[in-house]
Structure formats: C-alpha cells, structure tokens
mmCIF file of the C-alpha atoms, coordinates in Angstrom:
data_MODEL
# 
_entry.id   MODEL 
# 
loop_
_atom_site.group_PDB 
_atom_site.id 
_atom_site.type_symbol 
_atom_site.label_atom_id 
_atom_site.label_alt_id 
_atom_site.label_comp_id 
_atom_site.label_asym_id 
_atom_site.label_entity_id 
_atom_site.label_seq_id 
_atom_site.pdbx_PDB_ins_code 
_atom_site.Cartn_x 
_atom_site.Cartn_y 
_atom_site.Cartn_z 
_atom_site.occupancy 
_atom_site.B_iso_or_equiv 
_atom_site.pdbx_formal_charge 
_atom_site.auth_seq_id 
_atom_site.auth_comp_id 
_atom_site.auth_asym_id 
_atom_site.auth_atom_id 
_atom_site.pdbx_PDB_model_num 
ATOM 1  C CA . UNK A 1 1  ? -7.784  -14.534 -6.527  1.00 0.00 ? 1  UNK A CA 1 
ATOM 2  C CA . UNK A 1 2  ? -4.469  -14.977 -4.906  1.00 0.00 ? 2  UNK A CA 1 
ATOM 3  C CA . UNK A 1 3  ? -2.642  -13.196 -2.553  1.00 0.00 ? 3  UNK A CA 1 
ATOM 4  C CA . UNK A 1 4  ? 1.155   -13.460 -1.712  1.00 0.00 ? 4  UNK A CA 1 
ATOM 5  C CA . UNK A 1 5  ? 1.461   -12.971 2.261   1.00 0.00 ? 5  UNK A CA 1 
ATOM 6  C CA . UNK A 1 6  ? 2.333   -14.607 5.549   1.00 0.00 ? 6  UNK A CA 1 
ATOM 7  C CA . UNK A 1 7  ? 0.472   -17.866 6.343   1.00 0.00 ? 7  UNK A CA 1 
ATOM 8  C CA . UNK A 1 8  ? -0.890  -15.957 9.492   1.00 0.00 ? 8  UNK A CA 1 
ATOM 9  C CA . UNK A 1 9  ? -0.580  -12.050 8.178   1.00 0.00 ? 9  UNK A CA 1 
ATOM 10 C CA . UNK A 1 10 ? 2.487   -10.002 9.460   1.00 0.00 ? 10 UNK A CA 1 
ATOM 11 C CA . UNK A 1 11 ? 1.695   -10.299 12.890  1.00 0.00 ? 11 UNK A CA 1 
ATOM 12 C CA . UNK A 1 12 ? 2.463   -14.213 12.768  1.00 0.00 ? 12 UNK A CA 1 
ATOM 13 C CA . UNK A 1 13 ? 6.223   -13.886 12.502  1.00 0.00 ? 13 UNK A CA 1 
ATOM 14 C CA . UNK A 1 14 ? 7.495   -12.680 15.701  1.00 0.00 ? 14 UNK A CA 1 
ATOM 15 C CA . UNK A 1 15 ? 10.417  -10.884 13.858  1.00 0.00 ? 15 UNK A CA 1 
ATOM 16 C CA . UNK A 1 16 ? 8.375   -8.379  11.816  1.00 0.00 ? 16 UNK A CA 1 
ATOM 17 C CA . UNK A 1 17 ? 7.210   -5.542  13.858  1.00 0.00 ? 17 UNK A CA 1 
ATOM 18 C CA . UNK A 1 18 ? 3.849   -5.829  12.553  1.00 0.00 ? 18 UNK A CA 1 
ATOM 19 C CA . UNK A 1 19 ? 2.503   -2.328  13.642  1.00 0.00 ? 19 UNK A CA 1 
ATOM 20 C CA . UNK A 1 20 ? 5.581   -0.731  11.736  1.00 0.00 ? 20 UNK A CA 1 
ATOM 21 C CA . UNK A 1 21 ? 4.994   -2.501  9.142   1.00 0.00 ? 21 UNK A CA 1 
ATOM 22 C CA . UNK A 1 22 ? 0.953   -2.173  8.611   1.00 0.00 ? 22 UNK A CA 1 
ATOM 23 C CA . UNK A 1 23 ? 1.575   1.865   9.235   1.00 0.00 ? 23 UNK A CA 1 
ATOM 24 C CA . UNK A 1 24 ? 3.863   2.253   6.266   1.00 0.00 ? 24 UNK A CA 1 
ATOM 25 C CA . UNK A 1 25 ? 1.962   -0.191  3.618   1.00 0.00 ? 25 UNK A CA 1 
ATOM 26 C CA . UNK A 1 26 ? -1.444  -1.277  2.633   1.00 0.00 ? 26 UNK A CA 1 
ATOM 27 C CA . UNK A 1 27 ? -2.154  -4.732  4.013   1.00 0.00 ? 27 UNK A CA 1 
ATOM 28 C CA . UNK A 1 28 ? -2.194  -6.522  0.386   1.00 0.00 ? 28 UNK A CA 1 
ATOM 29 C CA . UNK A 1 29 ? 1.615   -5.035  -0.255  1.00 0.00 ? 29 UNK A CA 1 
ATOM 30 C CA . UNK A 1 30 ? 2.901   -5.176  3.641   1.00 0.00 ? 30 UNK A CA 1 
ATOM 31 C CA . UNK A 1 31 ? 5.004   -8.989  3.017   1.00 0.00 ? 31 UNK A CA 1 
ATOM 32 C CA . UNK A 1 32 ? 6.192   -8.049  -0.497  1.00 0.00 ? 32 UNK A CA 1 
ATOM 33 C CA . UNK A 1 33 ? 7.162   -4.448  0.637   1.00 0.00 ? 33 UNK A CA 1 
ATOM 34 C CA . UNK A 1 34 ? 9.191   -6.001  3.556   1.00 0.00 ? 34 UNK A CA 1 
ATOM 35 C CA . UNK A 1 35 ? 11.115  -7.882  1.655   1.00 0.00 ? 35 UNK A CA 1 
ATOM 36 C CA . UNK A 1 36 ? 12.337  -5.718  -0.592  1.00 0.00 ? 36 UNK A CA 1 
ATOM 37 C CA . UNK A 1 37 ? 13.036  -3.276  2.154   1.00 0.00 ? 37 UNK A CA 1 
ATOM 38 C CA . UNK A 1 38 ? 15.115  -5.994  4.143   1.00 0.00 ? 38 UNK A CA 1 
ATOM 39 C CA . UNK A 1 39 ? 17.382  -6.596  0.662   1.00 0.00 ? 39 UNK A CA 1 
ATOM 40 C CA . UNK A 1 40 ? 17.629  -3.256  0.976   1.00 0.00 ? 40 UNK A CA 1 
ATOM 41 C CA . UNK A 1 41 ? 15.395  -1.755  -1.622  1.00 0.00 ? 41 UNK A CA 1 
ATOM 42 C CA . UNK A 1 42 ? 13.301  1.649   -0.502  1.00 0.00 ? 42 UNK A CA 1 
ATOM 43 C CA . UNK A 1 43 ? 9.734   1.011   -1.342  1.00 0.00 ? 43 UNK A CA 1 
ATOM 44 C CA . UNK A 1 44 ? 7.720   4.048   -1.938  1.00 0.00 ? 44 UNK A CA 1 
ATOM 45 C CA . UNK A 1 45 ? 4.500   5.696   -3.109  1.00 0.00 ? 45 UNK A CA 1 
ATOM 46 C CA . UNK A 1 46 ? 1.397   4.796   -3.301  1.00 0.00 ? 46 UNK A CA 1 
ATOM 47 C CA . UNK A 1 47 ? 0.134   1.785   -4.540  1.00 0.00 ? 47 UNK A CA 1 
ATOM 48 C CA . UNK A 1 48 ? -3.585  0.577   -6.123  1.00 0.00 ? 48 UNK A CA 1 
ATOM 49 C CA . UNK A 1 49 ? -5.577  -1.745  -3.846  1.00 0.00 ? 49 UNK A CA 1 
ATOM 50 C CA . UNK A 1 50 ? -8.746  -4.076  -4.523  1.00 0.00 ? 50 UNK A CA 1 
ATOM 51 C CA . UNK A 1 51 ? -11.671 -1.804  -4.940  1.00 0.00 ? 51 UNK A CA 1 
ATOM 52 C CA . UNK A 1 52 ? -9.607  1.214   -4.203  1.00 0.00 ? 52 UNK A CA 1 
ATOM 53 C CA . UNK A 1 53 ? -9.800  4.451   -6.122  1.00 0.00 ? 53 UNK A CA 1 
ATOM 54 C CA . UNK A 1 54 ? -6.311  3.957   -7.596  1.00 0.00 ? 54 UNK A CA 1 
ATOM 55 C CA . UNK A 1 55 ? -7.657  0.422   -8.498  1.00 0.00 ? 55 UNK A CA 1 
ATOM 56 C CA . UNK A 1 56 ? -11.026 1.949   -10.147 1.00 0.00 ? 56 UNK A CA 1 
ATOM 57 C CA . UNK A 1 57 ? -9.252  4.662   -11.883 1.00 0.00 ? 57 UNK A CA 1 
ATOM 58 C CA . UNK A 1 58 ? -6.993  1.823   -13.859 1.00 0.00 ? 58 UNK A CA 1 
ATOM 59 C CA . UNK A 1 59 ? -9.811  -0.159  -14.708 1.00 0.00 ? 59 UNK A CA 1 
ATOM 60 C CA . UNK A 1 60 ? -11.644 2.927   -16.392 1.00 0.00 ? 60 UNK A CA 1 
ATOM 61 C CA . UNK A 1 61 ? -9.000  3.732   -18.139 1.00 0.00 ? 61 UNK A CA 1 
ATOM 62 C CA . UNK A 1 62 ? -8.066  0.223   -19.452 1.00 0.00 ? 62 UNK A CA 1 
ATOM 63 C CA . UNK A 1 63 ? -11.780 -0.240  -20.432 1.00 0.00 ? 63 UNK A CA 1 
ATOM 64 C CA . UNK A 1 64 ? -11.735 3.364   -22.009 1.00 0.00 ? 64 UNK A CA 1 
ATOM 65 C CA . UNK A 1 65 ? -8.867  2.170   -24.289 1.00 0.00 ? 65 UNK A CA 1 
ATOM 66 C CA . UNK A 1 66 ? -10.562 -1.656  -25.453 1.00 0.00 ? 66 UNK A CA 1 
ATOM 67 C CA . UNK A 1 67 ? -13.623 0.895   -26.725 1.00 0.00 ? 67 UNK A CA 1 
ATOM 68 C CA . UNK A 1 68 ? -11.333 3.126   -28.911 1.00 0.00 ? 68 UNK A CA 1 
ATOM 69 C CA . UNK A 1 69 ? -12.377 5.984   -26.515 1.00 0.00 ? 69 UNK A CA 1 
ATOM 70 C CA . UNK A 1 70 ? -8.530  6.445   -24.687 1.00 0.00 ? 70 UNK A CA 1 
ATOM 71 C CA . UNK A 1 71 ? -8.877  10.128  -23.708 1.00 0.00 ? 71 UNK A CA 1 
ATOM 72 C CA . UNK A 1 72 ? -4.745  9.861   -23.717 1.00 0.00 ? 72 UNK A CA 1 
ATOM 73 C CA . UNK A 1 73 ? -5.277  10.044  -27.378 1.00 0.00 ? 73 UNK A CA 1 
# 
C-alpha cells in the first residue's frame, strides 16, 4: 500500500518542526495535514488510521452493508 509522506518522515526537512507537527497529527496524516495548514486550511478532528479502531469500525460497517445487514437501515 502507499503512503504519501516525506522521503525521510517529517523530521527530514529541517523547516518542519517535526515534534509540533507529530503532537498534533497521526504519523500517516502529519505531511498532508501540513500542507494544508501552511495554505492556510485548519485541519481538525480525528482521523482513521491502519488497524485503528476508527479504521475497524469503517470496515464493519462497510462489510455490514455488502451483506444486506446495514444496521443504519
């Protein structure tokens, strides 16, 4: 699977206060969530991660609706 981040992680760029950075977003959205913050977007909440419970709670639910069962119903 791929990933969109710095060729050496956040702390390879001298610019980008890495330990800022790391405290205020999961590793796997830390480059895309700078970004957007230094165009001057806000980027808040809380985000689903690889084998996270955000991530597992999705997937349930996605295979809950491809069986007919979609307790949303």
């Amino acid at each position: 699977m791929g990933g969109f981040t710095y060729p050496f992680g956040v702390g390879g760029a001298p610019e980008i206060d890495a330990q800022a950075l790391s405290a205020r977003h999961p590793r796997e959205y830390a480059a895309l969530a700078y970004l957007l913050e230094t165009a001057g977007h806000p980027v808040t909440g809380t985000y689903p991660t690889r084998f996270g419970d955000q991530e597992a709670a999705i997937l349930e639910a996605g295979n809950a609706w491809l069986a007919g069962t979609d307790a949303r119903r």
